[in-house]
C-alpha positions in Angstrom: 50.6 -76.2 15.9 49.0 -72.6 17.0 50.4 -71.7 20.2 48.4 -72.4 23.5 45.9 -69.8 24.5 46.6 -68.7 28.5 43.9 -70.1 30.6 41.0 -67.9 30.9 41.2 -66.5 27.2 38.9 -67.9 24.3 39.7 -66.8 20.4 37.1 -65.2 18.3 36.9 -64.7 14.4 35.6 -60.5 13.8 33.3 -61.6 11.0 34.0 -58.1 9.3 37.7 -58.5 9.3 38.4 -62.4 9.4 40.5 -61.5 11.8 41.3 -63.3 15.1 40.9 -61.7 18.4 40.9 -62.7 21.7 38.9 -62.2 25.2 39.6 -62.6 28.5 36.8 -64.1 30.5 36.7 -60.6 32.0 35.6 -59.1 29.2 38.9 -57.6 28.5 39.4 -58.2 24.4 42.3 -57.4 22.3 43.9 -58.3 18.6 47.2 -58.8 19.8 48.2 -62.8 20.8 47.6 -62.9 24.8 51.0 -63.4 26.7 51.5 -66.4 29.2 51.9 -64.0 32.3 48.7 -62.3 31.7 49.9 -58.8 31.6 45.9 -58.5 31.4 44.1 -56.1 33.8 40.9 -57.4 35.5 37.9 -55.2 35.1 38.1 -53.7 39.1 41.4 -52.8 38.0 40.6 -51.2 34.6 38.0 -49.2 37.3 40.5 -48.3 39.5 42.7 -46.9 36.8 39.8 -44.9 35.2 38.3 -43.7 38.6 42.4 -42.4 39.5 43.2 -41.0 35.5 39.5 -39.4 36.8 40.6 -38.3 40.1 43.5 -36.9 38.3 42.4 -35.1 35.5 44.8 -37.4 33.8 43.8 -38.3 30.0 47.0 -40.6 30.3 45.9 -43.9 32.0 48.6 -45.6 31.2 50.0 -44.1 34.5 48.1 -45.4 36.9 47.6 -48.2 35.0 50.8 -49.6 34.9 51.2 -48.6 38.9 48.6 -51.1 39.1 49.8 -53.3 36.8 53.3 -54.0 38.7 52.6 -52.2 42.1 49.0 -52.8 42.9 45.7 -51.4 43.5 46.9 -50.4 47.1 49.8 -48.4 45.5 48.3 -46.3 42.8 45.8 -45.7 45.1 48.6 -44.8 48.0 50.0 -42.2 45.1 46.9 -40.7 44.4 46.2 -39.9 48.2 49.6 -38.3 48.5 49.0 -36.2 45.2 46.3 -34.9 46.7 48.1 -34.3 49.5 50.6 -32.1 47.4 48.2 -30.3 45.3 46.8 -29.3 48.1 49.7 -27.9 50.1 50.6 -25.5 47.3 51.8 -27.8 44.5 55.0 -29.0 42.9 57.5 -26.8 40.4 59.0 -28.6 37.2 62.4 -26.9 38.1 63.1 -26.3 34.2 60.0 -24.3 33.7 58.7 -23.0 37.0 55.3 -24.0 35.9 53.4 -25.7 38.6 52.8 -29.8 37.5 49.7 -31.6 36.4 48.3 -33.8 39.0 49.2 -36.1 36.5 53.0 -34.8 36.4 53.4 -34.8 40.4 51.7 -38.2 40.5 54.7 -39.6 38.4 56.7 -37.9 40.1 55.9 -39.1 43.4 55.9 -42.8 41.7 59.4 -42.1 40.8 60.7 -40.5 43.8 58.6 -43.4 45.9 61.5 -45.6 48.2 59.6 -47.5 50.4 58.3 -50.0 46.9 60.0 -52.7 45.2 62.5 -51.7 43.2 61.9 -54.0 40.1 58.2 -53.2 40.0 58.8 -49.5 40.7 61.4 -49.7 37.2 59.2 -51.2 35.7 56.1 -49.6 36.1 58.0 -46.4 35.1 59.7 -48.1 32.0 56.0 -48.7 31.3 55.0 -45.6 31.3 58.3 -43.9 29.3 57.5 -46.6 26.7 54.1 -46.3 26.1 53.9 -42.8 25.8 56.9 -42.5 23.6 54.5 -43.5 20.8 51.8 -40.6 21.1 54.8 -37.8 21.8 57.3 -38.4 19.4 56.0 -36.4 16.7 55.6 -33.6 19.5 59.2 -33.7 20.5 60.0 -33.3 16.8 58.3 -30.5 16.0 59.8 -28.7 19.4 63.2 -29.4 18.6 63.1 -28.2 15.1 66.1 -25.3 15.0 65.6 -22.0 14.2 62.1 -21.4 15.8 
């Protein structure tokens, strides 16, 4: 038989397509099949990571949105406060460059550099991150590596 649907999620037919989606009784809808474990963010947590990619001036919300996801609301918030914190005290360097970081850039960084949260969710959340970004960059990296330019 079709696998069972988590609790909370109801399947819909997209009368264009014929195709099956499926919403969340959140509001939250998506094509793909929902996983047991909910990996779904509620809609106060979808805010959250808008109002911080906001706060930012992120356009990646993937970032905070997978703090949230594995760390929590608390967390992502927490990082945001201390990016602030650094911006604001003259910034942080990408060593490689010398170019001062996005607010986006020092926010990861502080994420990664973070030792007072779990370790698992702190991997994971930035496992998160490196994977769902790998998607929209790869065609960058392989135009900057091309030799001879």
């Amino acid at each position: 038989g079709a696998p069972q649907l988590p609790h909370g999620w109801v399947a819909h037919r997209d009368e264009q397509s014929g195709q099956i989606y499926y919403c969340y009784e959140n509001g939250h809808c998506q094509w793909e099949f929902p996983e047991q474990h909910g990996g779904v963010m509620s809609a106060p947590d979808e805010e959250t990571a808008a109002y911080i990619a906001q706060q930012l001036q992120e356009p990646q919300i993937r970032i905070p949105r997978a703090v949230i996801e594995f760390l929590g609301t608390a967390t992502a918030l927490e990082l945001l406060a201390q990016t602030e914190q650094v911006q604001s005290a003259g910034g942080m360097v990408v060593p490689e460059t010398g170019n001062f970081r996005t607010n986006g850039g020092v926010y990861y960084q502080l994420l990664r550099g973070a030792t007072h949260l779990p370790r698992d969710a702190q991997e994971a959340a930035l496992h998160r991150i490196k994977v769902s970004g790998r998607k929209v960059r790869s065609w960058e990296k392989g135009q900057a590596s091309a030799p001879g330019w």
